[in-house]
N, C-alpha and C positions, 0 to 999 in steps of 0.2 A: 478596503481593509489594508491591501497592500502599501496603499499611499502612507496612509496612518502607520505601519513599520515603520517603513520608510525611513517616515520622516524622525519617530522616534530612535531608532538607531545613528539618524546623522548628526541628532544632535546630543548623542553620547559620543560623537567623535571618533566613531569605528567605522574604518571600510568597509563595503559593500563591491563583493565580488561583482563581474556581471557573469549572467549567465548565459551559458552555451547553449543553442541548442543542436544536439547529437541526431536529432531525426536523420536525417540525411547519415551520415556517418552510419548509424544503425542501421537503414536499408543496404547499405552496400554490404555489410555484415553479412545480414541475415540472405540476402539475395545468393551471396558467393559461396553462402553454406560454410562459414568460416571458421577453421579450429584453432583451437591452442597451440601454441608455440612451446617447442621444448621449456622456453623460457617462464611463459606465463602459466605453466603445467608446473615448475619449478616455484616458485612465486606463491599458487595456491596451495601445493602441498606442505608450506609453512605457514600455513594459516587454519584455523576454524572456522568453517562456514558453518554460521546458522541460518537459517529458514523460519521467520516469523510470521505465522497463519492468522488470519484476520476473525472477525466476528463470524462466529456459528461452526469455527475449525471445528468443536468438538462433535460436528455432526456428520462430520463430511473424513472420520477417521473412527475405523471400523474397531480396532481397541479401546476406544476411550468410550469411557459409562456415562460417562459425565452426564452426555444427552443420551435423552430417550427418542430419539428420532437417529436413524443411519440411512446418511443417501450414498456412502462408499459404493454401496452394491452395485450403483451406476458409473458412478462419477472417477473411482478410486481415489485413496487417500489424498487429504491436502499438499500439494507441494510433493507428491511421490514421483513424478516422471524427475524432477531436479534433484531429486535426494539422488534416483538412483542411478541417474548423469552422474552426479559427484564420486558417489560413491564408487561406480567403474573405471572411473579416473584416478582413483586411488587417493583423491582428497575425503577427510575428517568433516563429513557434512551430517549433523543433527536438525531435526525440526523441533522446536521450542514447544513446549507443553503451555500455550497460550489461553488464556482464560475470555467466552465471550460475559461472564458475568461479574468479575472485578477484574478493571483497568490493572490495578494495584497489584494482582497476583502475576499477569504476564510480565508488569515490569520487576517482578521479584526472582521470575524465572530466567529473566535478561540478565540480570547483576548476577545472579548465580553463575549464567553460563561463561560471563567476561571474566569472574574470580576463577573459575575452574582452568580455563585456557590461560590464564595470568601465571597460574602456581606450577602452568608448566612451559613457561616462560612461550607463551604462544600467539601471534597477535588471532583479530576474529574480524571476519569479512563478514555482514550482515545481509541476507535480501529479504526482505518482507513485504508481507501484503494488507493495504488495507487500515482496519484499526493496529494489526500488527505490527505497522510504521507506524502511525502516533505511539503507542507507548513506548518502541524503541527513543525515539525523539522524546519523549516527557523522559523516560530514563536519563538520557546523555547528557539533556542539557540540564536536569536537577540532581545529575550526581556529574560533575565537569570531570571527572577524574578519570574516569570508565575513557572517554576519550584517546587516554593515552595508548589504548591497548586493542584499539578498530583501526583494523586500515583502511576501511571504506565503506562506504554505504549501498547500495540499491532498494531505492522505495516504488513498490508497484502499486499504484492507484491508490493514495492513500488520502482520504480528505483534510490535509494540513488547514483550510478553510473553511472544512465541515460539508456534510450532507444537507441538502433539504429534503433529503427522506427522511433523515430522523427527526427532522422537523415539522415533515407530513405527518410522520407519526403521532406526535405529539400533538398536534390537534385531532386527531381521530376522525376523520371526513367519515361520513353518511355511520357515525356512531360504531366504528371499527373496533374501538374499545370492547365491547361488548365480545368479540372474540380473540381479537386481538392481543390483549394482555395475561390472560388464563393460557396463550398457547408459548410465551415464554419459557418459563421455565423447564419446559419439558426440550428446551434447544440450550438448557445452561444459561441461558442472556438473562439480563436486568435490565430494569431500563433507565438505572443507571448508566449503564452502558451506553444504550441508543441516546441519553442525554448528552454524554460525551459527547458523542459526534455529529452533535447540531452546531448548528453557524454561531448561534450567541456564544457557546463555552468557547467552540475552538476561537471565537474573536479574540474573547478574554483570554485564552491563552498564548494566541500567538503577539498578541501587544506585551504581555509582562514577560514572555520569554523571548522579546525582540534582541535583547540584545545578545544574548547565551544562543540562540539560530547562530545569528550571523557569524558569532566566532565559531561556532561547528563546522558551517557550511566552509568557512577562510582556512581550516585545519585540517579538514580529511575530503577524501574524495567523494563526493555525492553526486549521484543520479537519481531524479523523480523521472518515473514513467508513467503516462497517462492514457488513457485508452478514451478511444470517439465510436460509440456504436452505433452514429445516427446515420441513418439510410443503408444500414446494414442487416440483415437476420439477426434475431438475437432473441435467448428467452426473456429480456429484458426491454421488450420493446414499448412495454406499456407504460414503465420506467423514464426510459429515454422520452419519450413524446412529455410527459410530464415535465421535466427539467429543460427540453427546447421549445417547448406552449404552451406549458400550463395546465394539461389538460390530457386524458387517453383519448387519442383519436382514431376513427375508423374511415376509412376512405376520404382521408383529408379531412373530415369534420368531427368535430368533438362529441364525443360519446358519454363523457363526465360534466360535472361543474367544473369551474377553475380551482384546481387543485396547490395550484401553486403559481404566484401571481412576479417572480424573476428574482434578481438578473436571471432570465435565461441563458441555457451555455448546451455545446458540446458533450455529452456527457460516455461515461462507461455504463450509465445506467442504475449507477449509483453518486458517482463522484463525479461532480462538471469538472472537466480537462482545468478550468481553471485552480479548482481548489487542491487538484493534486500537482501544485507547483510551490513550492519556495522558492522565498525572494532568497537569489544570487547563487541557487542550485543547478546546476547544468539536466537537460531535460530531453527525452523521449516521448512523441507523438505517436502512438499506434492507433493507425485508423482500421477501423472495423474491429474492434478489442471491444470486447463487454465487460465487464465486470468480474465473471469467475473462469473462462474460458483462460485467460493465464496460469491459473492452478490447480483447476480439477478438470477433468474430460467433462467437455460440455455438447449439445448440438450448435452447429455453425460455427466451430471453429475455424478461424483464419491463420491461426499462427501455430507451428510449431513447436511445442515447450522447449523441444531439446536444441533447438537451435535460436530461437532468443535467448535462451540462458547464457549460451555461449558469445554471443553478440553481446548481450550486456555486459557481462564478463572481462571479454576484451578492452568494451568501449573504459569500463572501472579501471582494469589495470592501466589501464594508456595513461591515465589521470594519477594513479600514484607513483609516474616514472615523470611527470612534468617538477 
């Protein structure tokens, strides 16, 4: 798929950034324990950060009615250790009221939030997670104007390429349907939604919005960061093995049918490392990263929220002073 970009982009005659990769840059970050500079503490406090929660936020945030299932009680709220990083910092940091059952409503609350900080003359620094990057990204690029008023981006695992979970889904293996779909809405989701973020739509979207990408990515500062939880603990391990063979394995041998027949990849357990990349977007590898352990308290955490945030942070601003 990336070729097929590609190649459509070059022959509308637009450059293609290359991309960086920050892995290394971001271990020395995160390693050094690394903080804000009067400067870049200055830098943020004229900005809006918002915080865009991915599929199922409304479960995983103990205010919201939305869903009828609350895992806070464990987990705490989505995106709460960064809010409340920011917010001791004395940066203007809100989490986005993100919908997991119309795409359409989080990018409504997107354009809200970029008018609100517009009318008061404020640029807006975005990090999201998940489906919570794609509709940032369907926002930007199908309204270009929003642009003028982001200083940068950070996307955390987001499938620009699309899931084969929700393509697992969609075939319903060993007749999953059967409870599967009745337990929907009680988490706010449609499956709408999980159609989004399978491989065919996001194909088709990332081909007709090839060329509106690449001027984004050539205009503001963007980081994709991707998480690998294979060979690592994770409660997504049943996940992971599916996406690197196919199949849940138990002591090296397959315990399922073939569930999922490739490209195998690297994955967070939801998103293969590959699909949370765009083309000519500079990029972060976190190995040992699952899927929700960057934004809610999970078991087998390997990373620190409060000190990646700050690592990516840094790595963003470094990029809107080139």
């Amino acid at each position: 798929m990336k070729t097929v970009v590609l190649l459509i982009v070059m022959s509308l005659g637009i450059s293609v950034s290359l991309a960086a990769d920050l892995t290394d840059s971001f271990k020395d970050l995160y390693k050094n324990k690394a903080t804000l500079s009067v400067a870049e503490k200055a830098a943020l406090k004229a900005v809006d950060i918002y915080l865009v929660p991915g599929i199922m936020a409304e479960s995983f945030d103990w205010s919201d009615t939305r869903s009828y299932v609350d895992f806070s009680f464990a987990t705490r709220n989505y995106f709460s250790t960064q809010r409340r990083l920011l917010k001791k910092n004395g940066f203007s940091a809100k989490v986005i009221r993100s919908s997991s059952y119309s795409v359409e409503e989080t990018k409504a609350e997107i354009a809200k939030a970029i008018g609100q900080s517009t009318l008061k003359n404020r640029k807006t620094l975005f990090m999201t997670h998940s489906l919570g990057g794609l509709a940032l990204l369907d926002e930007l690029v199908s309204n270009e104007i929003h642009q003028e008023n982001v200083l940068g981006v950070i996307f955390l695992q987001s499938p620009f390429a699309g899931s084969p979970m929700a393509d697992l889904y969609q075939r319903y293996p060993y007749q999953s349907d059967v409870w599967l779909k009745p337990l929907l809405p009680f988490f706010n989701t449609s499956e709408a939604t999980v159609a989004y973020l399978s491989i065919p739509a996001r194909q088709v979207f990332m081909e007709v919005n090839a060329a509106a990408i690449t001027r984004l990515i050539n205009k503001l500062p963007v980081i994709t960061v991707g998480g690998v939880a294979n060979g690592a603990r994770s409660i997504f391990d049943a996940s992971v093995d599916v996406l690197a063979h196919g199949c849940v394995k138990t002591l090296g041998r397959c315990t399922t049918r073939q569930l999922h027949t490739g490209p195998y990849d690297d994955s967070d357990g939801l998103v293969p490392f590959k699909s949370s990349r765009l083309l000519g977007a500079d990029y972060v590898k976190l190995r040992n990263a699952d899927h929700g352990e960057l934004v809610v308290n999970t078991p087998f955490e390997s990373y620190d929220k409060k000190n990646l945030t700050i690592s990516l942070l840094k790595l963003l601003l470094s990029k809107t002073n080139q």
